[in-house]
MDAnalysis code that builds the backbone (N, CA, C; Angstrom):
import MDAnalysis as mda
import numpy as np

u = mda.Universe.empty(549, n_residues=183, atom_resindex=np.repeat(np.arange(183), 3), trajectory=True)
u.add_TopologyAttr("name", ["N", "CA", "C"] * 183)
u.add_TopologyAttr("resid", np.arange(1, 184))
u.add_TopologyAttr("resname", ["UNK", "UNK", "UNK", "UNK", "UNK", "UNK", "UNK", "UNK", "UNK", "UNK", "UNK", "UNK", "UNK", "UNK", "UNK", "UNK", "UNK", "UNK", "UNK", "UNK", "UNK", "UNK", "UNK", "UNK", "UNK", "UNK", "UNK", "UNK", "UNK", "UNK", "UNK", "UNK", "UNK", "UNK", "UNK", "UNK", "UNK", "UNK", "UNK", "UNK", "UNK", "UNK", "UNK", "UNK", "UNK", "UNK", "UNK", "UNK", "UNK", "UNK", "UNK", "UNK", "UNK", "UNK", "UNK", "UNK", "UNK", "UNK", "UNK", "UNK", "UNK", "UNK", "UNK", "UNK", "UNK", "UNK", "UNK", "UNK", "UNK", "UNK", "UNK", "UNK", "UNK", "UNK", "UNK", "UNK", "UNK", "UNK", "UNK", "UNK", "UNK", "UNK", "UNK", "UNK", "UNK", "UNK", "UNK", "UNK", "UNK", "UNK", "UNK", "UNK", "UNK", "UNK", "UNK", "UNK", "UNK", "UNK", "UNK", "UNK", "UNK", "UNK", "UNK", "UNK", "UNK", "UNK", "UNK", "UNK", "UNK", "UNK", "UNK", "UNK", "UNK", "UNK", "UNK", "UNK", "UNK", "UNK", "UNK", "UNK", "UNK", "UNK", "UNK", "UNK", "UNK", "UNK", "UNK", "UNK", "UNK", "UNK", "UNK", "UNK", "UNK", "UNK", "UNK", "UNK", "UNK", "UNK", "UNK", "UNK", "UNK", "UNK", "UNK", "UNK", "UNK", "UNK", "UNK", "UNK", "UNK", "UNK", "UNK", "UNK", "UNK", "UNK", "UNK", "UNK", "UNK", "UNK", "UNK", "UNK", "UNK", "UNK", "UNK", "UNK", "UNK", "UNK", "UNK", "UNK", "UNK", "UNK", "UNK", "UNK", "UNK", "UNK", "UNK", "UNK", "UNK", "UNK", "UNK", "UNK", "UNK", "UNK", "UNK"])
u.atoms.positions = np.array([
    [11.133, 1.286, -29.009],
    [10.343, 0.203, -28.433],
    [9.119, -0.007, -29.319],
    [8.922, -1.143, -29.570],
    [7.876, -1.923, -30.531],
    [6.330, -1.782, -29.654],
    [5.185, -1.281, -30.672],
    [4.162, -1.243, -29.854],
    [3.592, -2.133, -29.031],
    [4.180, -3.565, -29.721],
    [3.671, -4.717, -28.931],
    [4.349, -5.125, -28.112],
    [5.431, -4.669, -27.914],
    [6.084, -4.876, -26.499],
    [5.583, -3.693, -24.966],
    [5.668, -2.461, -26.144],
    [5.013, -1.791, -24.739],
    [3.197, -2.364, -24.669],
    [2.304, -2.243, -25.482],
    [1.202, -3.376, -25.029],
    [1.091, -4.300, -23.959],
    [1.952, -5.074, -24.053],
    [2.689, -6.607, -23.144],
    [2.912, -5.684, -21.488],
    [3.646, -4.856, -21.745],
    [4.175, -4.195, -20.387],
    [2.837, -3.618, -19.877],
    [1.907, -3.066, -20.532],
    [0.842, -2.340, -20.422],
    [-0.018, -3.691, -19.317],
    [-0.331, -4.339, -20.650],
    [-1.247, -5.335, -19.731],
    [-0.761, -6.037, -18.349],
    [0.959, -6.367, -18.463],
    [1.383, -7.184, -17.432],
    [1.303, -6.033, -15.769],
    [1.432, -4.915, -16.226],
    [1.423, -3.791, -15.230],
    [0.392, -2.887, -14.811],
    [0.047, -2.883, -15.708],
    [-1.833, -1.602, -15.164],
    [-2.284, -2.235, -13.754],
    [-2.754, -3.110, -13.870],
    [-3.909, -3.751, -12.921],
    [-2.563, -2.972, -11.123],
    [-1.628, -4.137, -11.003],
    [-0.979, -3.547, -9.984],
    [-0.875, -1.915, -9.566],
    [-0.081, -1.170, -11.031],
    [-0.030, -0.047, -10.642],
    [-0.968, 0.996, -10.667],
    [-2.509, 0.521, -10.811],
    [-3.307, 1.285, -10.448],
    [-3.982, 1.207, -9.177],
    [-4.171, -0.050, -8.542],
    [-4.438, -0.504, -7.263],
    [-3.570, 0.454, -6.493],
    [-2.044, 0.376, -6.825],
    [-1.169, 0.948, -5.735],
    [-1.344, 3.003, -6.127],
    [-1.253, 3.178, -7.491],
    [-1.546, 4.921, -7.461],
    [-3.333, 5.164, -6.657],
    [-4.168, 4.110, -6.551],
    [-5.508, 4.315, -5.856],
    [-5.115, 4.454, -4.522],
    [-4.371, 3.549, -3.918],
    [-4.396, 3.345, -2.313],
    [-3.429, 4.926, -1.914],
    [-2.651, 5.769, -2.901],
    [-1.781, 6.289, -2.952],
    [-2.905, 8.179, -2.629],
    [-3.671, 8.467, -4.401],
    [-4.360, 9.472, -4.685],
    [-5.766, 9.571, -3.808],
    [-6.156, 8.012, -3.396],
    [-7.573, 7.882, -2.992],
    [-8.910, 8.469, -3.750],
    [-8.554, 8.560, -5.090],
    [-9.287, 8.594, -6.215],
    [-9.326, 8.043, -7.131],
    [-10.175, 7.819, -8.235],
    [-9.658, 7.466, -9.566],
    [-9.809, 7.959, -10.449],
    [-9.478, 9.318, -10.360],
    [-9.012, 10.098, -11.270],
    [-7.834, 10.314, -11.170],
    [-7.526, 10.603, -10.374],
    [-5.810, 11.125, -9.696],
    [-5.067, 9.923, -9.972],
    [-5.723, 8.623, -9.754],
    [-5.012, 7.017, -10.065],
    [-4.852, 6.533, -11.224],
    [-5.518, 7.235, -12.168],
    [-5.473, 7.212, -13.685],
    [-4.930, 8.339, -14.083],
    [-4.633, 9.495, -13.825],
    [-4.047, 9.929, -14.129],
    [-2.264, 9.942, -13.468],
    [-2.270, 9.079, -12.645],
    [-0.103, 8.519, -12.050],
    [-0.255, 7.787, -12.804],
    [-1.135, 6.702, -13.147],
    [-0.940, 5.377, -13.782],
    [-0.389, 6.304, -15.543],
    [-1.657, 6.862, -15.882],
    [-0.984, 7.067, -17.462],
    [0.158, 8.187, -17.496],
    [0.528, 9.197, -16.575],
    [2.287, 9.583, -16.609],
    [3.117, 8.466, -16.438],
    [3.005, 7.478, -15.396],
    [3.965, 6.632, -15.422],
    [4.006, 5.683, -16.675],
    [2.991, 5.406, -17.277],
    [3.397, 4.766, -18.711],
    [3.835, 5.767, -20.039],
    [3.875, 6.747, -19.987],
    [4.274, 7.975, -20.248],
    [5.304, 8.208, -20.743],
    [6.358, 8.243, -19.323],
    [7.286, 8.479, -19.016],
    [8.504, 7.632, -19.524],
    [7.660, 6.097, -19.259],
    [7.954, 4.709, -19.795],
    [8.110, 4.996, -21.177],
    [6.696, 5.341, -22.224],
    [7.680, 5.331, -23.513],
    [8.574, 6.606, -23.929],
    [8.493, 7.021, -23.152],
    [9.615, 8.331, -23.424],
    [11.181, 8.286, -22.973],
    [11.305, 7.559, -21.647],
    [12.350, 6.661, -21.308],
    [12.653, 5.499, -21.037],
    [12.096, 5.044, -21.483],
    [12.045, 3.116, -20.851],
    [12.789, 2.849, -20.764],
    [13.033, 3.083, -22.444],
    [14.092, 2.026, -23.001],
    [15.909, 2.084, -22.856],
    [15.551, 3.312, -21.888],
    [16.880, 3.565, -21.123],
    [17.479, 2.853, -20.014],
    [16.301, 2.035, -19.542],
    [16.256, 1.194, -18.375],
    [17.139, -0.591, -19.749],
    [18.162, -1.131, -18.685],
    [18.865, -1.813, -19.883],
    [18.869, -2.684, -19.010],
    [18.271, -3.320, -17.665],
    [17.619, -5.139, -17.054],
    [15.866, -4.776, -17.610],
    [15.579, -5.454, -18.616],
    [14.748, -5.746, -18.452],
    [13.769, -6.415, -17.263],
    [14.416, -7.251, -16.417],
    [13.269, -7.531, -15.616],
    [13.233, -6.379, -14.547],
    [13.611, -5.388, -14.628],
    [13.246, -4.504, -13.370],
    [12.331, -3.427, -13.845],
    [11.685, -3.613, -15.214],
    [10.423, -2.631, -15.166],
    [9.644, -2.606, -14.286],
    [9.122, -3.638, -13.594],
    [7.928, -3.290, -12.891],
    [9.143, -2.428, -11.646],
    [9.647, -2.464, -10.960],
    [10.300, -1.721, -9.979],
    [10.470, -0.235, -10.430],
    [10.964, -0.229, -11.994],
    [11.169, 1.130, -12.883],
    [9.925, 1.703, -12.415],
    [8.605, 0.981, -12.750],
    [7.131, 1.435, -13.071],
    [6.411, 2.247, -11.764],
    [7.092, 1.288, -10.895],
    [6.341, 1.271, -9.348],
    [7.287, 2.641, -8.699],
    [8.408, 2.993, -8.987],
    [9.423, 3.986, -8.767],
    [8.863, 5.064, -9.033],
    [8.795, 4.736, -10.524],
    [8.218, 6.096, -11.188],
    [6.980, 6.696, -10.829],
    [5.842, 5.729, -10.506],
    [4.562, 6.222, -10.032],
    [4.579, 7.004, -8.885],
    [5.219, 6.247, -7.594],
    [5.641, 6.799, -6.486],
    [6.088, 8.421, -6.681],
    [7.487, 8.522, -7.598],
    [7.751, 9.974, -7.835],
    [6.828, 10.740, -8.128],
    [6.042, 10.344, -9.640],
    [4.840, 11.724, -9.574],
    [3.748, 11.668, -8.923],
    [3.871, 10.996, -7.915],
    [2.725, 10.998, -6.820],
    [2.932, 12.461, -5.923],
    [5.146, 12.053, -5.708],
    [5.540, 12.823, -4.769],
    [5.605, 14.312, -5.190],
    [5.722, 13.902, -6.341],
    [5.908, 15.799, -7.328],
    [4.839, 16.415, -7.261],
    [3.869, 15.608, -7.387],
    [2.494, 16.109, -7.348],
    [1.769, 16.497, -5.809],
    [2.231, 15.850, -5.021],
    [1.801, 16.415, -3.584],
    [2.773, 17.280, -3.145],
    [4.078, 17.692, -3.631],
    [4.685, 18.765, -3.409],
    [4.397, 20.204, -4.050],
    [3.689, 19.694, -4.922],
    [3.128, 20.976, -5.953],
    [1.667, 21.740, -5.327],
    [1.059, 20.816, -4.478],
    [0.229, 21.326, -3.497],
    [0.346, 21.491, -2.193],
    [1.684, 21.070, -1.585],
    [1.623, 21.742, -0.584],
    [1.235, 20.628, 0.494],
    [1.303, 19.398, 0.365],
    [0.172, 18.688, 1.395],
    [1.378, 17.232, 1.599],
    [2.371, 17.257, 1.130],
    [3.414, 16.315, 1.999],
    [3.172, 15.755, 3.148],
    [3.049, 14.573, 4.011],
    [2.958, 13.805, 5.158],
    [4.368, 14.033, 5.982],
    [4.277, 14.303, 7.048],
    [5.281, 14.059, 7.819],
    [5.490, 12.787, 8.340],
    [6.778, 12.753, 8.525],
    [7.198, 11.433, 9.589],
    [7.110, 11.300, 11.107],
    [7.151, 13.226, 11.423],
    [7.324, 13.233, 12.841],
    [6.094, 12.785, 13.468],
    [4.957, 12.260, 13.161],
    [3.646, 11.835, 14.045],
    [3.578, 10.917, 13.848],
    [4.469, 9.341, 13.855],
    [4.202, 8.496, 14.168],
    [3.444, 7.979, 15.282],
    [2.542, 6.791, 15.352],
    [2.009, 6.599, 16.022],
    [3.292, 5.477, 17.096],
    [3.157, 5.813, 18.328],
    [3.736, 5.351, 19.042],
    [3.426, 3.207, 19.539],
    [4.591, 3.039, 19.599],
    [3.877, 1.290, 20.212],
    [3.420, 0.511, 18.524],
    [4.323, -0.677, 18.034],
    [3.850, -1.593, 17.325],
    [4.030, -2.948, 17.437],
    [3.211, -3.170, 17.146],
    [2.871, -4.837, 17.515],
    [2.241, -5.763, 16.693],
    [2.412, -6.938, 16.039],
    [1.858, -8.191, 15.937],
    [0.942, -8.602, 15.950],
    [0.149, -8.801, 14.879],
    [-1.280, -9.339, 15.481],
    [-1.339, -10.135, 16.168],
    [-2.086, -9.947, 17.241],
    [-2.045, -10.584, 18.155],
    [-2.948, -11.786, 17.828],
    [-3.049, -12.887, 18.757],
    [-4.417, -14.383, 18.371],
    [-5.486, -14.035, 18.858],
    [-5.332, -12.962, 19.447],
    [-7.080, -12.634, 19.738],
    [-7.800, -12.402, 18.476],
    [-6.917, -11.728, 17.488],
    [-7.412, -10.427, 16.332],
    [-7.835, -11.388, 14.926],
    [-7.144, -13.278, 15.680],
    [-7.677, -14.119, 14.153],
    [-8.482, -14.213, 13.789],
    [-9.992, -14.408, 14.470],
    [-11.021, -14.426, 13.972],
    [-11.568, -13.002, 13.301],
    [-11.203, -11.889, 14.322],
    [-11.670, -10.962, 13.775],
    [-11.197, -10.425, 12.364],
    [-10.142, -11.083, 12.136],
    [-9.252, -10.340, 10.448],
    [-10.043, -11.506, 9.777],
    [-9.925, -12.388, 9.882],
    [-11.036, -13.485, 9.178],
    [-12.061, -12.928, 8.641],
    [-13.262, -12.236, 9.687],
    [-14.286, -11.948, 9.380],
    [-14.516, -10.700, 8.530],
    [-13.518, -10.259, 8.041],
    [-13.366, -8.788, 6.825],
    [-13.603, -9.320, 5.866],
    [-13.832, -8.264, 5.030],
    [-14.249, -8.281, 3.827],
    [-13.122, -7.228, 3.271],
    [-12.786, -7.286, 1.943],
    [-11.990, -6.802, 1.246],
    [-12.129, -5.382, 1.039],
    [-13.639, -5.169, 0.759],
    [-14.096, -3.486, 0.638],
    [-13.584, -2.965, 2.265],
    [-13.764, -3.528, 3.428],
    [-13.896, -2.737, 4.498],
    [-12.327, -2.611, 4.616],
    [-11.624, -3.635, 4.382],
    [-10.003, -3.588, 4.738],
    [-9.707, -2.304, 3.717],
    [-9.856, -2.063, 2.259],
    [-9.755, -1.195, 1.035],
    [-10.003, 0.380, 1.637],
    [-11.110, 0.497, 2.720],
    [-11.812, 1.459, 2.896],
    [-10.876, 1.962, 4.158],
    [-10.365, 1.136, 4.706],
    [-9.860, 1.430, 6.250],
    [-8.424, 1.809, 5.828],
    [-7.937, 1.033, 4.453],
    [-6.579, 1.834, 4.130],
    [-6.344, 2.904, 3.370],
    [-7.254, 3.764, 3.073],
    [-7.880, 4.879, 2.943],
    [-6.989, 5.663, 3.709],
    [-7.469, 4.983, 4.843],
    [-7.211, 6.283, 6.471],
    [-6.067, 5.735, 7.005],
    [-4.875, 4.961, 6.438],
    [-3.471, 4.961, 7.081],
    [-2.823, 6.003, 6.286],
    [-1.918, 6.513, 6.930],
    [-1.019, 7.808, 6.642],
    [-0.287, 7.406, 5.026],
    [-0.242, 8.260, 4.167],
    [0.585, 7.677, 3.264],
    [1.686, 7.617, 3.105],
    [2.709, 7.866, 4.170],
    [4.509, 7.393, 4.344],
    [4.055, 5.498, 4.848],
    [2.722, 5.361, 5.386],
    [2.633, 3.809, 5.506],
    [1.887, 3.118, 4.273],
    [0.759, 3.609, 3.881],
    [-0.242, 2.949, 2.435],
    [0.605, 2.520, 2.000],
    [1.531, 3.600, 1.408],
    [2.413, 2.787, -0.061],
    [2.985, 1.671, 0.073],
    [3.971, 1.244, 1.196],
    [4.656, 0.321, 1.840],
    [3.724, -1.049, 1.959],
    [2.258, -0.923, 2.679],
    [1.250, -1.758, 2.759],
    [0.824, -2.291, 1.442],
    [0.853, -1.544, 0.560],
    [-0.438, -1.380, -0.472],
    [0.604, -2.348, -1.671],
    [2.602, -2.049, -1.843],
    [3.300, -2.601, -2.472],
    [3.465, -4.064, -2.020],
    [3.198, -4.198, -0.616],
    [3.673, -5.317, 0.293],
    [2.290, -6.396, -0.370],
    [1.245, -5.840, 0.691],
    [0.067, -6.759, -0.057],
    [-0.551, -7.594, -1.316],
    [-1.320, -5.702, -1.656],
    [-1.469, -5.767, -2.768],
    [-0.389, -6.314, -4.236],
    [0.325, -5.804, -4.051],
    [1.058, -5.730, -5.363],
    [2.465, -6.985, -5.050],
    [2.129, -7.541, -4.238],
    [3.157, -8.827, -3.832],
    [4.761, -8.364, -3.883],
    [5.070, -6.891, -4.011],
    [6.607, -6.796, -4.068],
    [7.343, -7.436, -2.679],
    [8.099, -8.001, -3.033],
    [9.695, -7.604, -1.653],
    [9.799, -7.156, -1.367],
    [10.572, -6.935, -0.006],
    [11.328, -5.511, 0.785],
    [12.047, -5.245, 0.058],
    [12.947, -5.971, -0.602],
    [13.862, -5.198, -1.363],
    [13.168, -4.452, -2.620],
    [12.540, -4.979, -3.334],
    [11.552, -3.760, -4.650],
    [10.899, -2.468, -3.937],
    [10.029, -3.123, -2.420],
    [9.671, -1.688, -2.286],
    [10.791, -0.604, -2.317],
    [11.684, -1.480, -1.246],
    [13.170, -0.146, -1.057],
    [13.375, 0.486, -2.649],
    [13.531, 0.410, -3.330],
    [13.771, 0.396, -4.846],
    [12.337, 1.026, -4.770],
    [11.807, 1.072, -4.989],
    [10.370, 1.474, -5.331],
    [10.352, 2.991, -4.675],
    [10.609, 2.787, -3.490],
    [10.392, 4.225, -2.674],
    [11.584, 4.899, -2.768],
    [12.814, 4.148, -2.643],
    [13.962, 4.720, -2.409],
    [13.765, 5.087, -1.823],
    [14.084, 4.196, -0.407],
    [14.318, 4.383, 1.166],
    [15.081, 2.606, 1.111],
    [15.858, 2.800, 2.332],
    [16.389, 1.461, 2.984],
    [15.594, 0.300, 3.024],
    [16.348, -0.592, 3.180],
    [15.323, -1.759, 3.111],
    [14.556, -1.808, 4.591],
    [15.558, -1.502, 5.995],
    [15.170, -1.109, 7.019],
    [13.929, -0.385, 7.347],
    [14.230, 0.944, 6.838],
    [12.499, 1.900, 6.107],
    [11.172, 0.848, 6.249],
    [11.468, 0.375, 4.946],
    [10.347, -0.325, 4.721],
    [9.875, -1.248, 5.529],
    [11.293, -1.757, 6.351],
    [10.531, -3.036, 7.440],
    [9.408, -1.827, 8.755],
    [10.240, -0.782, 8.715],
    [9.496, 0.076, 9.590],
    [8.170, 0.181, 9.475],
    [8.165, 0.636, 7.947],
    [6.737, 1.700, 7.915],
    [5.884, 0.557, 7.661],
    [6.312, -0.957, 7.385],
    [5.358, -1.660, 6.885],
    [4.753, -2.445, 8.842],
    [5.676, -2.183, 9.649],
    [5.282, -2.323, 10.846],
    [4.233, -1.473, 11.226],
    [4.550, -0.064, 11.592],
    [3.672, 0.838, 11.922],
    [2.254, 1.080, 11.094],
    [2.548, 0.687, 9.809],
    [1.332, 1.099, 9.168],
    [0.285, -0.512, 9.431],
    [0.822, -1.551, 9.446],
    [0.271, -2.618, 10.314],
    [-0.564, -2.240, 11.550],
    [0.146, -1.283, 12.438],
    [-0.361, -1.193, 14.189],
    [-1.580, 0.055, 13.451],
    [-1.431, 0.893, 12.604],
    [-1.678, 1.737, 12.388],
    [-3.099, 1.443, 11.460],
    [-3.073, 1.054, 10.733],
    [-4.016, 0.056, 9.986],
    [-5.224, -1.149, 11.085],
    [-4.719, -1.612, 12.229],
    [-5.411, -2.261, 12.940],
    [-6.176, -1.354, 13.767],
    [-5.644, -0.024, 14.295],
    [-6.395, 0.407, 14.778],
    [-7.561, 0.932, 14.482],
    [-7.318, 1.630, 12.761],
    [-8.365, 2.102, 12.076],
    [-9.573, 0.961, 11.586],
    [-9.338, -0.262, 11.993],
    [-10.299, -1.281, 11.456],
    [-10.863, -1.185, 12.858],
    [-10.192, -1.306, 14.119],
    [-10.652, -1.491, 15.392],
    [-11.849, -0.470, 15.866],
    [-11.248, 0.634, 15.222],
    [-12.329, 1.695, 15.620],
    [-13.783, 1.903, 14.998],
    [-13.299, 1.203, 13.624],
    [-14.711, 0.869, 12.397],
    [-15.318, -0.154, 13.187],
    [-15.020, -1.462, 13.521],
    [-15.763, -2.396, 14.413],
    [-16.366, -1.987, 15.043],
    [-15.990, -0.745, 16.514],
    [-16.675, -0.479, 17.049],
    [-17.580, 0.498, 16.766],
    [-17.709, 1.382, 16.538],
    [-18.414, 2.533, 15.162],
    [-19.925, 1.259, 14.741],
    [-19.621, 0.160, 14.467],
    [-20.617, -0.470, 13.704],
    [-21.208, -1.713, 14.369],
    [-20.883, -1.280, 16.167],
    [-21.433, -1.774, 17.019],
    [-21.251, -3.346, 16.754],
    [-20.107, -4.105, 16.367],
    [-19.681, -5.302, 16.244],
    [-19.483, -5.263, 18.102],
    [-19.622, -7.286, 18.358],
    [-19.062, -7.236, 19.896],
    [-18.192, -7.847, 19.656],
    [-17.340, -7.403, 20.399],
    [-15.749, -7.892, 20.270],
    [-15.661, -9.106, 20.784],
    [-15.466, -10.681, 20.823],
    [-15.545, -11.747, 21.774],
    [-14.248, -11.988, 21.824],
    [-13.816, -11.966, 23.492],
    [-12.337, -12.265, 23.679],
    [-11.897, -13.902, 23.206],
    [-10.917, -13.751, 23.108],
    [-10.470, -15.172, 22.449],
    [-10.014, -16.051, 24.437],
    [-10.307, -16.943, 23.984],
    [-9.856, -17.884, 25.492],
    [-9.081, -19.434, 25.127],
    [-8.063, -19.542, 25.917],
    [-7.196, -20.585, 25.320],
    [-7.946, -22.190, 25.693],
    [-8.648, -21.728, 27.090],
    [-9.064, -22.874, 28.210],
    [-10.241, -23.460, 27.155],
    [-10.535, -24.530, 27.186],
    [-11.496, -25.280, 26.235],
    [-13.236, -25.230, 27.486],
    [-13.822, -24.983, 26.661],
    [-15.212, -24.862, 27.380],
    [-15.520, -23.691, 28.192],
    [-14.282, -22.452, 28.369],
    [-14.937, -21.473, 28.870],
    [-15.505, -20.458, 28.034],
    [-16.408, -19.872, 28.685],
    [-17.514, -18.902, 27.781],
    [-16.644, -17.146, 28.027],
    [-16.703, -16.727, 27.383],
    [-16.266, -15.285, 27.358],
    [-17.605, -14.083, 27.218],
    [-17.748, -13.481, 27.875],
    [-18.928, -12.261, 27.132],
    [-18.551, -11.221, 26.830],
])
């Protein structure tokens, strides 16, 4: 592989796959250091990968793995069995209030979703993949992903819900009736 092709891959891919190894390590050291194994790894096998357009899925795969190698090497793996029970939809009460975020506080609050959900969120959002790339990405079902990207949704709202209140925001109920007052 020609330097200026991996360059090209470099620039077209960093920005995403460091956002997603951040939401992943919750550092940036640990996020710079998945990001540069996974380009790594890339010129050491890339070019074994023979669709070109599925690097970024290759990229996003690969990061995921030495995320996972690396939290198996310490011991600190997430379980599945503590899901949080009950998911749901944002509801129309919650429009104004998701409105009124700011990007740092949403960034900060996904911090604190479990990471069998971040990654799923963080590929979905952030990094604009498909269900089908994440599936590919995580290697899990496409099903999986509709899951965890549910729960980490209910799971994710609550942790903003609880920051609202924490920071003494008043919650104003939403009302459908025109001219009534809510307190």
């Amino acid at each position: 592989m020609s330097n200026e092709v991996f360059t090209q891959l470099v620039d077209a891919h960093y920005a995403p796959l460091y956002r997603f190894a951040l939401s992943l390590a919750r550092n940036s050291a640990d996020a710079g250091d998945l990001v540069q194994q996974t380009f790594f790894i890339w010129a050491t096998k890339g070019e074994a990968l023979r669709d070109g357009s599925k690097a970024k899925s290759w990229l996003f795969t690969t990061l995921y793995r030495e995320f996972l190698r690396g939290r198996r090497r310490n011991g600190r793996i997430t379980s599945i069995e503590d899901l949080p029970p009950g998911e749901q939809d944002i509801a129309a009460e919650d429009i104004d209030r998701v409105a009124r975020l700011d990007a740092a506080t949403v960034m900060s609050a996904l911090q604190s979703v479990d990471e069998v959900f971040r990654a799923p969120l963080t590929l979905f959002y952030l990094d604009d993949l498909s269900y089908q790339e994440i599936a590919e990405a995580l290697d899990v079902p496409i099903g999986t992903v509709m899951s965890r990207l549910s729960r980490g949704k209910a799971q994710l709202r609550g942790v903003l819900e609880r920051e609202e209140r924490a920071a003494g925001a008043k919650v104003v109920a939403f009302s459908a009736a025109k001219g009534v007052k809510t307190s």
